[in-house]
C-alpha positions in Angstrom: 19.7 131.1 163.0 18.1 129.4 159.7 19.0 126.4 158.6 19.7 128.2 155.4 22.2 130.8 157.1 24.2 127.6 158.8 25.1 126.2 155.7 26.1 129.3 154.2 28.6 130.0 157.1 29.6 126.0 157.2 30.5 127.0 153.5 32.4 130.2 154.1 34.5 128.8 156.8 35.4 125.8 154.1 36.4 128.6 151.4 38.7 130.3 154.1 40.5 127.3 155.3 41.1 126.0 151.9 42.9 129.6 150.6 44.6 129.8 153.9 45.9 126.0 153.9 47.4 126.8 149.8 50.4 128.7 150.9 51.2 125.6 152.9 50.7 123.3 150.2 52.6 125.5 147.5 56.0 125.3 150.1 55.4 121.5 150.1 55.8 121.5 146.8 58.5 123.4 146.6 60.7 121.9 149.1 60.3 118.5 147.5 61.4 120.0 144.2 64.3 120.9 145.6 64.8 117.6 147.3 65.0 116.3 143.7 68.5 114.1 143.0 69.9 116.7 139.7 71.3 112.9 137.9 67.3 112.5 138.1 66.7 115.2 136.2 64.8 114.7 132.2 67.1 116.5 129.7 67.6 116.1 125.9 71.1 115.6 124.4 70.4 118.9 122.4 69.2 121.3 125.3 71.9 121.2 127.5 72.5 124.3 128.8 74.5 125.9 126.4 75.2 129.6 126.9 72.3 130.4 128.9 70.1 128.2 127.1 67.2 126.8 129.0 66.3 123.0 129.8 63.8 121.1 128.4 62.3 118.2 129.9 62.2 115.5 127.4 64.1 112.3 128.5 65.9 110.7 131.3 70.1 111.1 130.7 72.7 109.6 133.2 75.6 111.4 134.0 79.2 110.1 133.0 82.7 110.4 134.8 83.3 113.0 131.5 80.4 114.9 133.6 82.1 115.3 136.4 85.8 117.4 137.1 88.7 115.8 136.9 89.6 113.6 139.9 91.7 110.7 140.2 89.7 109.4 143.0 86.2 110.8 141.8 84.6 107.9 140.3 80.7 107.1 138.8 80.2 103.2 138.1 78.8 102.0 135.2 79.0 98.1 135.9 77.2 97.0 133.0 79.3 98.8 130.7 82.6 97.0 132.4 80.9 93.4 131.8 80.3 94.2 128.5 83.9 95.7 128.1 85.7 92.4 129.7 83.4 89.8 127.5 84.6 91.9 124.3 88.2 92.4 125.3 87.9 88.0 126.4 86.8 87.4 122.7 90.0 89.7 121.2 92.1 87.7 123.6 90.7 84.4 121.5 91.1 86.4 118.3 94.6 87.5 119.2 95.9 84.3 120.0 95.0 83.1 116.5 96.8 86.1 114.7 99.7 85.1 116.8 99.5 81.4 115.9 100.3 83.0 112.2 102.9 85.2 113.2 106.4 84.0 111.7 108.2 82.2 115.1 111.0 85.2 114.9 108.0 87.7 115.9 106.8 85.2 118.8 109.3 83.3 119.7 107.0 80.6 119.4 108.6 76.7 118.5 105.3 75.6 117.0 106.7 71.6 117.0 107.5 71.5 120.8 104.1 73.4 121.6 101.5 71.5 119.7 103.5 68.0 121.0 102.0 68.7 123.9 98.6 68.8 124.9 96.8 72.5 125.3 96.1 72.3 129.2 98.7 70.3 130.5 100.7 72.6 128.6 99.1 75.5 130.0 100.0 74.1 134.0 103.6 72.8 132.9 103.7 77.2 132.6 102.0 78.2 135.0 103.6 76.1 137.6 107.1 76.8 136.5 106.3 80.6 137.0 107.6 83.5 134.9 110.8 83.9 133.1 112.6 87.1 131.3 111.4 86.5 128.0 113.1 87.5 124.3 110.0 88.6 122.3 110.4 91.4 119.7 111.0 94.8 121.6 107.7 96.3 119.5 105.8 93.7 121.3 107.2 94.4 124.9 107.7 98.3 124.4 105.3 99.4 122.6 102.1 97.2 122.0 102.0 95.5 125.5 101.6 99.6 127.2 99.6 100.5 124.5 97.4 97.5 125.6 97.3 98.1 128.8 96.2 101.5 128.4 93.3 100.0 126.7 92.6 98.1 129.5 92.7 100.3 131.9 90.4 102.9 129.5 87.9 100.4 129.5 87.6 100.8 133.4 88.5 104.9 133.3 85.7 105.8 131.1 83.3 103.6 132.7 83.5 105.5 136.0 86.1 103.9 138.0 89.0 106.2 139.5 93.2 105.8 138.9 93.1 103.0 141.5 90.4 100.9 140.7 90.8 101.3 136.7 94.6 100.0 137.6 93.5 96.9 139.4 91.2 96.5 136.7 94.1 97.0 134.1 96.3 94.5 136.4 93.7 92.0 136.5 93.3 91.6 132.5 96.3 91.7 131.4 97.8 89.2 134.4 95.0 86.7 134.7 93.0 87.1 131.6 96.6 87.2 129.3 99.7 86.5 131.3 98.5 83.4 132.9 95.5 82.6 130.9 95.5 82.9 127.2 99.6 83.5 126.3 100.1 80.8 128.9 99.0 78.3 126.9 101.7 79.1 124.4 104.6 79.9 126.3 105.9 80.9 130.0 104.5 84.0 132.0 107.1 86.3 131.4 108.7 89.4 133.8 108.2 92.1 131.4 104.7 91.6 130.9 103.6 91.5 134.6 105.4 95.0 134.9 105.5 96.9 131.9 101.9 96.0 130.7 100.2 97.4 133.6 102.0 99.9 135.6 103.4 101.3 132.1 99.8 101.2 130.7 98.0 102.4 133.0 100.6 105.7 133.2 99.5 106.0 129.9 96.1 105.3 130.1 95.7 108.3 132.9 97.2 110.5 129.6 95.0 108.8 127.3 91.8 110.1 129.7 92.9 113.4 129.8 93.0 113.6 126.4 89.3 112.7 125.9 88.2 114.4 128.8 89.4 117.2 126.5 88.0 116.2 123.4 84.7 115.2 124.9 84.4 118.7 126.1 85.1 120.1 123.1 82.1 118.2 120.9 84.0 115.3 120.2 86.1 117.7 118.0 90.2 117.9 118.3 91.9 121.3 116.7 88.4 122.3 115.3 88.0 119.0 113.4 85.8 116.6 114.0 87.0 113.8 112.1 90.9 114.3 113.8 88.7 114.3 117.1 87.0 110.9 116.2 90.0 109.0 115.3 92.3 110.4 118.0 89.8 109.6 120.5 89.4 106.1 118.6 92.7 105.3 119.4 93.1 106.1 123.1 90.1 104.4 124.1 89.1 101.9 121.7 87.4 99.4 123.8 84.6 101.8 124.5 84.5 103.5 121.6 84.1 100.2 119.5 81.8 98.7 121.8 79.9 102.5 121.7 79.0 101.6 117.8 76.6 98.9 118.8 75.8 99.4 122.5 75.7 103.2 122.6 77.9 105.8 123.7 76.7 107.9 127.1 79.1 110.7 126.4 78.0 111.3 122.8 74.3 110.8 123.8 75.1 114.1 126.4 75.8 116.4 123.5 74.4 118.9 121.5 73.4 116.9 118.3 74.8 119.9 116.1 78.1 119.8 118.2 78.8 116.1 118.9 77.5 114.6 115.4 77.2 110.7 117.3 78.6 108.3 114.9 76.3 106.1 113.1 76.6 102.8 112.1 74.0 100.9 109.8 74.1 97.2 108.3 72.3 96.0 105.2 72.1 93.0 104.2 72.3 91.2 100.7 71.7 88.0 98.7 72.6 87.8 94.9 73.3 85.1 92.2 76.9 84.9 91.2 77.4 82.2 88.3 74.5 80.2 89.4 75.1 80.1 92.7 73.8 82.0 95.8 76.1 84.5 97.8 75.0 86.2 101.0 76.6 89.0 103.6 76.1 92.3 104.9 77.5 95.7 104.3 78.4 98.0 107.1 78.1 101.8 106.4 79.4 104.1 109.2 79.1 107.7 109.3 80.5 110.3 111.5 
């Protein structure tokens, strides 16, 4: 056989094992596509699948517990988001305690003289150590605004993933440590109401508060048709997020349909002017829903 001949063949027999081996490489390919983890997936808020509409790979979205069917012990962790969450709600504790220092002593039950005579920490241990007590504060303050703020609390858990158990411990631990015995205690004794009613109450009412923006979530951030009902309601049941999702951005408004969701915007602009001679700064803040 020519030498000419022999590398003809040796180049046949190379085309035939290369078409035969594609098939082989095609189902590779294949089966690792189908190996692929669905959160992994690229998406674009708007092409979700809406009514049969088709995907397009454009960017990377995570998937929220408003992703997933209701569960009360389904849960999808966003940690970062909770941090963030429990320095904010730390800084309103701060804030809070100064609009109660303002508070007329009828509201608080606050005797300003025989506070301030003592000094902030030892007063804080003389509470603590004496343990808690059945207090006399205004019934809107123990019936009403203590479970409304523990249903904040335990919000700011619920909608960052964590189930009915976890978001109650979470509710527990705020308002206990982070209120009870930490900020209030500086002002006055633990008291028996608040250890109860503030998270068992709350968190009863937090579960409600879920559901109802599990519902309006679904529906485009829109409550009764109405967007702007949709935004406050769901405003009020979950503020800590929905605050904090003004700045930091909001994972469940990011998964919808632009044309559906209309995310709220917030812009600042600042400004320096003369008034009478001398200089005035600030900002302005626009917001837009």
């Amino acid at each position: 056989m020519s030498a000419k001949n022999s590398r003809f063949n040796s180049l046949l027999a190379a085309v035939i094992t290369a078409v035969m081996a594609m098939p082989v490489h095609l189902m590779a390919q294949n089966k690792a596509y189908e190996m692929v983890d669905i959160s992994e997936i690229m998406i674009s808020p708007d092409t979700i699948r809406l009514a049969g509409q088709p995907l397009e790979p454009t960017h990377k979205a995570s998937l929220t517990i408003y992703d997933m069917p209701y569960s009360m012990r389904g849960s999808c962790h966003d940690w970062k988001r909770l941090w963030l969450n429990t320095g904010v709600l730390a800084g309103a504790y701060l804030a809070t305690l100064g609009v109660l220092e303002l508070l007329p002593e009828d509201a608080t039950s606050w005797n300003r003289a025989a506070i301030t005579s003592v000094p902030p920490f030892r007063r804080w241990w003389t509470h603590v150590k004496a343990g808690p007590e059945w207090d006399h504060d205004n019934v809107v303050f123990n019936y009403v605004l203590h479970p409304y703020a523990g249903a904040a609390y335990y919000m700011g858990a619920r909608s960052c993933g964590f189930n009915v158990y976890q978001s109650f411990l979470y509710c527990a631990c705020i308002s206990t440590i982070g209120w009870e015995y930490g900020i209030e205690a500086f002002m006055e004794y633990p008291s028996w109401q608040d250890l109860f009613v503030t998270p068992v109450i709350g968190s009863v009412i937090g579960e409600c508060f879920y559901k109802v923006k599990r519902h309006i979530v679904s529906d485009g951030y829109r409550l009764a048709g109405s967007r702007i009902l949709g935004n406050i309601v769901v405003f009020l049941v979950d503020p800590v997020n929905e605050v904090i999702g003004l700045f930091a951005g909001n994972p469940c408004r990011k998964r919808l349909p632009y044309s559906t969701a209309s995310p709220v915007e917030v812009s600042t602009t600042p400004w320096i002017r003369s008034v009478h001679g001398d200089m005035a700064y600030g900002f302005s803040v626009t917001c837009t829903f």
